[in-house]
C-alpha positions in Angstrom: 0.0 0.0 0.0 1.2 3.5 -1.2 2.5 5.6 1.6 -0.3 8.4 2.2 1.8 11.6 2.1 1.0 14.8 1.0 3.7 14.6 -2.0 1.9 10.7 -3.4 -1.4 12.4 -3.5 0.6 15.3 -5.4 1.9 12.7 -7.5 -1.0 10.6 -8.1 -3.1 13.5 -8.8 -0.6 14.6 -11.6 -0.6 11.1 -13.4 -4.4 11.3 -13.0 -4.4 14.4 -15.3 -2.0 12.9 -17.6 -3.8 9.5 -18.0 -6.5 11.9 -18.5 -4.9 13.6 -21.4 -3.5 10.6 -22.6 -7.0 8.4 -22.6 -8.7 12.0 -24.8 -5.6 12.0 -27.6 -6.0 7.9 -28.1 -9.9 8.2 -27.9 -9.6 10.8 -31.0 -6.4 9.0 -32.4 -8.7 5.8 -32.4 -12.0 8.1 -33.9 -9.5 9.1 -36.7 -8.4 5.8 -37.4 -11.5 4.5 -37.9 -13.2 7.2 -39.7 -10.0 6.4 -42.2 -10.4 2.9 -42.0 -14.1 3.4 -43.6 -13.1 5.6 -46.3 -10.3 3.3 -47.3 -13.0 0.4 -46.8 -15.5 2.5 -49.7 -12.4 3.0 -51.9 -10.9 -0.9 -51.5 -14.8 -2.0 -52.6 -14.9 0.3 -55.8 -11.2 -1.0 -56.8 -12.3 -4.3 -56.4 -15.1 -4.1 -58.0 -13.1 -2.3 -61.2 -10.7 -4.9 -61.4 -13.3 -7.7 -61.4 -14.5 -5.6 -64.1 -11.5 -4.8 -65.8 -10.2 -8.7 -65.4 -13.5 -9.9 -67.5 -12.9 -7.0 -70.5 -8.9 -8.7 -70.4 -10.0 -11.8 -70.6 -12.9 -11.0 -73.0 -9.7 -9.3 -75.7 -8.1 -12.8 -75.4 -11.3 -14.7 -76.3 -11.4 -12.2 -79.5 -8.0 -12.5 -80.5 -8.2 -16.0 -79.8 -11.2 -16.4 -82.1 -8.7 -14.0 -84.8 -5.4 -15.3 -84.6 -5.9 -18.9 -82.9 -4.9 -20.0 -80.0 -1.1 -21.6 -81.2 -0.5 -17.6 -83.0 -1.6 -15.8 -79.3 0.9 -17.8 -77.2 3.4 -17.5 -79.5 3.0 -13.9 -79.3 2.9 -13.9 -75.5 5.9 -15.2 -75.6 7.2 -11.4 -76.7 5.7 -9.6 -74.4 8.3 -8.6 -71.8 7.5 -8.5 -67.9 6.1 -5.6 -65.9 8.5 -4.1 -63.6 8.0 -4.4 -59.8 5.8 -2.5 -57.8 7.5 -1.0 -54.7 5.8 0.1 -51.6 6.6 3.3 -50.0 5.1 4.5 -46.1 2.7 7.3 -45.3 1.2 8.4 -42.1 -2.2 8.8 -40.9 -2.2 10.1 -37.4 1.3 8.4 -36.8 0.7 5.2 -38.5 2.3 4.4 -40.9 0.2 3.1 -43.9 1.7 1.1 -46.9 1.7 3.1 -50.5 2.0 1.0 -53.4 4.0 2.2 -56.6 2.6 1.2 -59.4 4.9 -0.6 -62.0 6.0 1.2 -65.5 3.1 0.0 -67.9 3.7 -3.0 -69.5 6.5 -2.9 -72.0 6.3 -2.6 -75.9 5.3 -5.8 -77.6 7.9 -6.7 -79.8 5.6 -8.5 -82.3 4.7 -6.7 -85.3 0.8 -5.0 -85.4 1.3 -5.5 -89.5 1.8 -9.4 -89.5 -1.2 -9.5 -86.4 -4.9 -8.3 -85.7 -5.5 -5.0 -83.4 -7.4 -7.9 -81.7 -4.2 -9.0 -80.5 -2.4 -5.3 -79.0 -5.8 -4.7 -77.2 -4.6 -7.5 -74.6 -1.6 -5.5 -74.4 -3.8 -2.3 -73.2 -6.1 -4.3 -71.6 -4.0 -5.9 -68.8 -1.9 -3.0 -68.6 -5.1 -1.7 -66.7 -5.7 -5.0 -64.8 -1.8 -4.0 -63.5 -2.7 -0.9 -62.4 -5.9 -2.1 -60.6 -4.4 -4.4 -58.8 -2.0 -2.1 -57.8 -5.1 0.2 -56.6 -6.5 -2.6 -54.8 -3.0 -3.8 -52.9 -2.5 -0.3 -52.1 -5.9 -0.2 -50.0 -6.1 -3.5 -48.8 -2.6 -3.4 -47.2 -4.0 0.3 -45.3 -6.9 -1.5 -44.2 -4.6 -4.6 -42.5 -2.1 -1.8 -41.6 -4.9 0.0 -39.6 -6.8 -2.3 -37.7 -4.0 -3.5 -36.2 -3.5 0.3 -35.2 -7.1 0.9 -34.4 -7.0 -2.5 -32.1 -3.7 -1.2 -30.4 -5.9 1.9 -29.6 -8.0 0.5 -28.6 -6.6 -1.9 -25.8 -4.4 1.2 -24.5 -8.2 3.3 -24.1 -9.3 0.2 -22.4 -6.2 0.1 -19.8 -6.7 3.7 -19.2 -10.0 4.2 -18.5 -10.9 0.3 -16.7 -7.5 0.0 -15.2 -5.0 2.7 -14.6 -7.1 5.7 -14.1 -9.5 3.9 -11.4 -6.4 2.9 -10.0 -5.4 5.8 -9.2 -8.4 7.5 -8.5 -8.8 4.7 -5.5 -5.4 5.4 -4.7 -6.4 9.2 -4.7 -9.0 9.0 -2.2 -7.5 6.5 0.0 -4.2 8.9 0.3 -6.9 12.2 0.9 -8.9 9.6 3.7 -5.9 8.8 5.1 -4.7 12.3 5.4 -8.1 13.8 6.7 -7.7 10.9 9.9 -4.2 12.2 10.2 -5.6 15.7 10.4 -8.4 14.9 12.8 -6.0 12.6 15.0 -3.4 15.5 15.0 -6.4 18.2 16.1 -7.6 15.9 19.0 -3.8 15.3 19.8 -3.1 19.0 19.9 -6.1 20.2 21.8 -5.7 17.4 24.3 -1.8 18.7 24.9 -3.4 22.5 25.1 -6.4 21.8 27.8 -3.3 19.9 30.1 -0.8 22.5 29.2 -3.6 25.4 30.4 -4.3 23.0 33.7 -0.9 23.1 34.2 -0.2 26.7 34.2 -4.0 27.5 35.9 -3.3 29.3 39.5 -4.3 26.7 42.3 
C-alpha cells in the first residue's frame, strides 16, 4: 500500500491528469483511425469491383483474338511480351501510423511482335492488362492500409481500455485512499493537539 503523504497524492493527482490527457488523444487517435479505415473500406470496394470488371474486359480481348489469330498464333506472341516491372511500396502516415503506398509498376513494356503481321485484336490485350496492373496495384495499395490500420485501431484500442478500466480507477482509489488517510491524520493531530493545550492550560492554571 502506497505511503499516504502529501507529495503521493501530489503525484498521483498529476498522473491522473496525464492519463486523462492521454485516454482523450487515443480516444480521437482511435476516432481518426476509424473514420480512415471506412473511407479506405469504400475505396478498397470500388477497386475491387473495377478490377473484377477490368479482369473480364482482359480476358474477353483474349477470347477475341483468340477467335482471330488462334490459339497456337496468341501464345506465341505472348511469348514477346516482356514482364512488368516491380511494384514497390513506400510508407505514409495517418495520425502516426504508418500506412503502406504502393508504386505502381511502368506499364507494360512494348510488344515486340509486329501490329502489321497480327490483328488490333491482339495489342488490345496489351492495353487491356496493362489496366488490370494498375488495378491491382489500386487494390493492394488499400487493402494493405486496411490490415495496416486495424491492427492500429486495435492497439488503440486496448491502451483506451487500460486507461479508462484500469489505470485511471487505479489511481483514483489510490487518490481517495491517500486524501482519507490524510483527513484521519488531520483529525487525529487536532484531538492530539487540543488534548496537549487543555493539560498545558491545567498546568499553568493558579491553584
Amino acid at each position: 500500500m502506497i505511503n499516504p503523504t502529501r507529495m503521493n497524492l501530489i503525484a498521483t493527482k498529476r498522473r491522473i491528469a496525464m492519463a486523462k490527457k492521454g485516454h482523450s488523444v487515443l480516444k480521437r487517435k482511435r476516432e481518426v483511425l476509424v473514420i480512415e479505415f471506412l473511407k479506405l473500406l469504400r475505396q478498397s470496394k470500388g477497386s475491387r469491383d473495377e478490377l473484377n470488371r477490368l479482369v473480364q474486359g482482359a480476358y474477353r480481348s483474349v477470347t477475341v483474338a483468340s477467335a482471330y489469330v488462334g490459339d497456337f498464333e496468341l501464345e506465341s506472341i505472348a511469348l514477346h511480351v516482356p514482364e512488368a516491372e516491380r511494384i514497390g511500396i513506400t510508407l505514409k502516415g495517418v495520425m502516426g501510423v504508418q500506412v503502406p503506398e504502393v508504386i505502381k509498376a511502368a506499364q507494360i513494356g512494348k510488344a515486340s511482335y509486329s501490329l502489321m503481321s497480327t490483328s488490333i485484336a491482339v495489342d488490345d490485350i496489351n492495353g487491356a492488362f496493362t489496366k488490370v496492373l494498375d488495378s491491382v496495384a489500386d487494390v493492394a495499395q488499400r487493402e494493405l492500409g486496411l490490415k495496416r490500420l486495424v491492427l492500429e485501431i486495435e492497439k488503440a484500442k486496448r491502451r483506451v481500455n487500460a486507461l479508462e478500466y484500469k489505470l485511471m480507477p487505479e489511481l483514483n482509489r489510490r487518490s481517495r485512499y491517500i486524501t482519507m488517510r490524510l483527513d484521519e491524520i488531520d483529525r487525529d493531530s487536532f484531538s492530539a493537539l487540543k488534548h496537549v493545550k487543555k493539560r498545558i492550560a491545567k498546568a499553568t492554571a493558579p491553584a
